[in-house]
Each structure stands twice: as C-alpha cells, then as structure tokens.
C-alpha positions in Angstrom: 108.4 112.7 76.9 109.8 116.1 76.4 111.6 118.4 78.9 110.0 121.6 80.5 112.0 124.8 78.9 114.0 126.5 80.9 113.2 129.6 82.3 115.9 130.8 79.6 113.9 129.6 76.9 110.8 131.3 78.4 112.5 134.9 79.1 113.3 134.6 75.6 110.5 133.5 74.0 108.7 136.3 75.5 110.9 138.6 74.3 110.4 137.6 70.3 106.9 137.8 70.7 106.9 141.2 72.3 109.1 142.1 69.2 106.6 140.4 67.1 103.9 141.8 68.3 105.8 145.5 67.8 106.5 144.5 64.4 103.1 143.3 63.2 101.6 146.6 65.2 103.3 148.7 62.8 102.6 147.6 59.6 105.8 147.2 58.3 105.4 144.0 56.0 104.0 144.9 52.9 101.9 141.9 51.9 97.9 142.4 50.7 97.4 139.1 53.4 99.0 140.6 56.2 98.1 144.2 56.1 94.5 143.4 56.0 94.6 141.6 59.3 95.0 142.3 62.7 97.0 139.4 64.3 97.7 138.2 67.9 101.2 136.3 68.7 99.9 134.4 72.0 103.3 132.1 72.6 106.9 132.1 70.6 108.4 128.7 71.9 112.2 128.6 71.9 114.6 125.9 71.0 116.9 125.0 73.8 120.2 126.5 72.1 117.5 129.7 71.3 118.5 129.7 67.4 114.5 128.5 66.7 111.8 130.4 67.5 108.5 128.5 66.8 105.5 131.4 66.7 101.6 130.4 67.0 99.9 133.4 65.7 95.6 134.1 65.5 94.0 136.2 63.3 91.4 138.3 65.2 88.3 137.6 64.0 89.2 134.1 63.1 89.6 133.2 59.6 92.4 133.1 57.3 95.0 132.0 59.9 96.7 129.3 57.1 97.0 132.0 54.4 98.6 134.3 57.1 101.1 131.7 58.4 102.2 131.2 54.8 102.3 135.0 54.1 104.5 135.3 57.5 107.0 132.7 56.5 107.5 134.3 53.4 108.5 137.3 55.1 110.6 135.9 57.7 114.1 136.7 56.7 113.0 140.8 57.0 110.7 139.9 60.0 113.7 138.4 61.6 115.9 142.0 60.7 113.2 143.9 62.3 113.5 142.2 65.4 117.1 141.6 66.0 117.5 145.3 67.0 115.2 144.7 69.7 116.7 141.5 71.1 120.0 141.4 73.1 120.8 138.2 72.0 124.1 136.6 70.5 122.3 135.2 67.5 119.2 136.3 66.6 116.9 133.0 66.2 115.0 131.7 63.0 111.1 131.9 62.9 108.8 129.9 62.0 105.1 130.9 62.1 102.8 128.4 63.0 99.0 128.5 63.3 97.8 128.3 67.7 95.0 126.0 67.3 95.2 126.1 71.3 91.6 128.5 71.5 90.2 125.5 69.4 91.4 122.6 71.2 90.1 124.5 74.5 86.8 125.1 73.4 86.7 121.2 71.8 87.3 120.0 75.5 85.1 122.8 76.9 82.2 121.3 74.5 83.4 117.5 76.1 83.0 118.9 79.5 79.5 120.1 78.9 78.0 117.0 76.7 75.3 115.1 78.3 77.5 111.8 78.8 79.9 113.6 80.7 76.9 114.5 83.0 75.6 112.0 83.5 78.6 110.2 84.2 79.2 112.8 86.9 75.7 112.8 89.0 75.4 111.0 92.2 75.0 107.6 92.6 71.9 106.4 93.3 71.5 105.3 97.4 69.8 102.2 96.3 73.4 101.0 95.2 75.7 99.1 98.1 78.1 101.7 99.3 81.8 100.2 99.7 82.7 101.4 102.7 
C-alpha cells in the first residue's frame, strides 16, 4: 500500500501546476497540437525527494488528450525552463504529462451508482421477511 504525501509533496505539487497552468495560459510552446487546445492541469503529483513531477492534464472539450500528452512530453525540457523561474525550489523536478482519466472513472462509478441492480439492491426489504432482531 502506498504512503499518503506529505504535505511537502502537496505544497509543491500545487505550485508546478500553478506554473503549468501559467505556462500553458500563454501560449508559449509552439506545437500545432498544443496551441490548438485549451488544456486544464487538475493535479501535479510529486515524488517524495520532489525531483518527479507526474502531471494529469484534460483537454477541454474532451478529445485528443493522448496526442496532447505526447506533444507535452516532447516539450518538456523547455516546459520545465519556463517553470523553474517560478519555483523556489533547489532542483527543479522532471515532468511527465500523463492523461487524468479521474472525470472518467467518476462518471463510470456515477453510472454504477445509478444502474437498476444497484437499486434494487438498495430498496427496503420487504416486511414479510423475519426481521433479526
């Protein structure tokens, strides 16, 4: 089972994805994929020594979120310049763009939540049955 982060590991997390967000904002990376698409940076996950920054990036709209997180990690060496000024870190940590399939997985269980088995699983008993108590 893996540990909680730290509250380290969050503070900084949150910090590369405001600098992410900045960068991304303005337009900077000149790449047909990226400039065409307005992209959201919901969570940056840190490694515990804060060298590897793991980013889950959406496309708003939806759509070409795999051909983005390629066209990011192409550009991640300047990405990764344009945020170290903004950081006040020792070392300015790797990232790696990954695609947040979190919206998904919540709307999957929403869906669960919601299906006619899980319903009917959740009415009342019926009095008729002996009650155990």
């Amino acid at each position: 089972m893996s540990k909680a982060p730290s509250q380290r590991m969050l503070r900084v997390g949150e910090l590369v994805r405001h600098a992410l967000s900045n960068v991304l904002a303005r337009g900077e990376i000149i790449d047909p994929i990226i400039e065409t698409s307005v992209i959201t940076v919901p969570e940056v996950r840190m490694s515990a020594d804060l060298k590897l920054a793991s980013a889950y990036i959406v496309p708003l709209g939806g759509g070409n979120a795999k051909e983005l997180v390629k066209a990011l990690n192409s550009h991640q060496k300047f990405i990764r310049g344009q945020i170290t000024p903004q950081l006040n870190l020792k070392y300015s940590p790797i990232i790696r763009f990954f695609e947040d399939d979190s919206f998904d997985e919540a709307t999957r269980i929403d869906n669960l939540l919601r299906s006619e088995r899980v319903k009917r699983d959740l009415e009342k008993p019926d009095d008729s049955e002996p009650s155990l108590g």
